[in-house]
C-alpha positions as CSV (number, residue, x, y, z in Angstrom):
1,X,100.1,-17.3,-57.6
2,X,96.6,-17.7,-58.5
3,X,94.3,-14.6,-59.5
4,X,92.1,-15.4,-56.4
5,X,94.9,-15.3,-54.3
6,X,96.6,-12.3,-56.0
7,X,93.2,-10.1,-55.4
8,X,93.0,-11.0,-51.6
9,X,96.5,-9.9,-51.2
10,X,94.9,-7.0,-53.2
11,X,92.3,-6.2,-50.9
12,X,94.5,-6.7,-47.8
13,X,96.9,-3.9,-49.3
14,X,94.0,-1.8,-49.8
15,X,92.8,-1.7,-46.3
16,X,96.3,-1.3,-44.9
17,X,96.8,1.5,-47.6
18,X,94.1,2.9,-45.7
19,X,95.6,2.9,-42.3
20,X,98.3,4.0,-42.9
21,X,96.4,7.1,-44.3
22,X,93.9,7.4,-41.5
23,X,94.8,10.5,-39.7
24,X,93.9,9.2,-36.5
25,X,96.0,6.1,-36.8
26,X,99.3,7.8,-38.0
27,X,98.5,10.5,-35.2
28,X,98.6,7.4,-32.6
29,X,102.0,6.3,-33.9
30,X,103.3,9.3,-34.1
31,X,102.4,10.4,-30.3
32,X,103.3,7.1,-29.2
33,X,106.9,7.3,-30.5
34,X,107.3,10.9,-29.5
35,X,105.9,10.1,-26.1
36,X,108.5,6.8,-25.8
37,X,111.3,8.8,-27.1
38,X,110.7,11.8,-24.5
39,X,110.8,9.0,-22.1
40,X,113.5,7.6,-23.0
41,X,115.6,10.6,-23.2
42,X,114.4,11.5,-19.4
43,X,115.6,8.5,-17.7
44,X,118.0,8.9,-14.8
45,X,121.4,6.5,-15.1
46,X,120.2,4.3,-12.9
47,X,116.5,3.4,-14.7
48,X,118.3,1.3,-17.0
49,X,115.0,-1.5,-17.0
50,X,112.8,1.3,-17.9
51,X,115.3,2.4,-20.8
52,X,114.8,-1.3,-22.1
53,X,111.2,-1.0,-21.8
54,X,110.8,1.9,-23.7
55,X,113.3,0.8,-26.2
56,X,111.5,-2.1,-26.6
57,X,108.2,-0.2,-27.3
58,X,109.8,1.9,-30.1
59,X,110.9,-1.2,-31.4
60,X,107.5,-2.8,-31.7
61,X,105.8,0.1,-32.9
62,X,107.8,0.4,-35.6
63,X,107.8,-3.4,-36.5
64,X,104.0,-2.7,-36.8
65,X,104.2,0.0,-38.8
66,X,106.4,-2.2,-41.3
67,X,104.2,-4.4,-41.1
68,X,101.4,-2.8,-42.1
69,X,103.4,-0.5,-44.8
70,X,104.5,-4.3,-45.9
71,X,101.5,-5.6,-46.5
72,X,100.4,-2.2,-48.8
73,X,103.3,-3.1,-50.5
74,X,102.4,-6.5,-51.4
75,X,99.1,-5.5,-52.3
76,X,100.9,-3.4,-54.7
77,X,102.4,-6.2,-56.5
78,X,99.6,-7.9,-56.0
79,X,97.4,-5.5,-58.5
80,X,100.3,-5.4,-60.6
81,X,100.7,-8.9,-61.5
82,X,97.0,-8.8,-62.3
83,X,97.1,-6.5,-64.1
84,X,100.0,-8.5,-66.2
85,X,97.8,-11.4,-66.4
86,X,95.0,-9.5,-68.2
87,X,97.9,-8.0,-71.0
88,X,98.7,-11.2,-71.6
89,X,95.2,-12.5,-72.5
């Protein structure tokens, strides 16, 4: 990968590192999943589509939070390799 392309994956890591430190965004994941698992745990026997639903939404939300946390990651390795470049030269 290129050093261009190594520091936008830089800067992309760098502004989801700071999601997933903003207190208001972790405070939305974290009342969202509390609020779908409270949910979840209420439903009658019979509310089995509304189980689903909620499921679902857990789901999601923590494929976005992966997501996000994945591309932290990468911007990680990103800076890393970078940094390898420069030792080298």
């Amino acid at each position: 990968m290129n050093e261009g392309k190594l520091r936008q994956e830089v800067e992309r890591g760098n502004k989801a590192e700071q999601l997933l430190k903003n207190e208001i965004f972790t405070e939305t994941f974290d009342v969202l999943h509390q609020r779908y698992i409270d949910e979840l745990v209420s439903t009658k026997s019979d509310e089995s589509e509304k189980r689903e639903r909620l499921y679902n939404a857990v789901t999601a939300l923590q494929h976005v939070k992966a997501h996000i946390e994945s591309v932290a990651t990468t911007g990680t390795m990103a800076a890393q390799q970078i940094n390898e470049m420069f030792k080298r030269r």
